[in-house]
N, C-alpha and C positions, 0 to 999 in steps of 0.2 A: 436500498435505493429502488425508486419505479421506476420504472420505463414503462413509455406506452409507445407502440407502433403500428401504424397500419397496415392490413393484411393485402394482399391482392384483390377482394372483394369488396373491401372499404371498410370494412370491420374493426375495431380498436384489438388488440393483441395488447393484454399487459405482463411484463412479467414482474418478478421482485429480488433480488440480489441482497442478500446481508452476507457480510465479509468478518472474518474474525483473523487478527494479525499479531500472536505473539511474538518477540521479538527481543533484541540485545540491543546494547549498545554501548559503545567503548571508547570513553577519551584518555587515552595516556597522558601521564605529565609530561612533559618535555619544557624545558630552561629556556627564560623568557617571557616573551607577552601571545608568545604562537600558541597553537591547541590543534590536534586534529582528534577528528571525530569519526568512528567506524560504528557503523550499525548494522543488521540486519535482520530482516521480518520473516517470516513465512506465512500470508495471505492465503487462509483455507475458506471455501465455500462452505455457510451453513445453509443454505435456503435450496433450494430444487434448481433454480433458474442460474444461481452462484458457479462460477469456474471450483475446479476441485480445490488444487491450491497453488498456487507461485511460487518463488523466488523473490526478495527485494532488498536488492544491496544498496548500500548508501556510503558515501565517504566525505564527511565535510572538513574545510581547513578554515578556520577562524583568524582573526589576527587583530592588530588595534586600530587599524586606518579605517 
């Protein structure tokens, strides 16, 4: 991703963020038309400007409505 920002001076400041997100993810059967869905990532910085790495939990519930 770029980002561009302005500096105090008036100058453009750019930097660049690439993200790399291995990750899981798990739908049990459960009886029925219901499903839930558990996943999780781990968001590691590859670029200079990138955060190190995250956490990213997720939990979805599906259903037929």
């Amino acid at each position: 991703m770029w980002d561009e920002e302005l500096t105090e001076t008036g100058s453009e400041n750019g930097t660049y963020e690439m993200l790399l997100s291995p990750g899981v993810r798990w739908a049990p059967y459960t009886s029925g038309a219901t499903q839930w869905v558990l996943g999780m990532g781990l968001p590691m910085g590859v670029s200079r400007d990138a955060p190190d790495i995250s956490l990213f939990l997720y939990m979805s519930f599906e259903h037929p409505y």
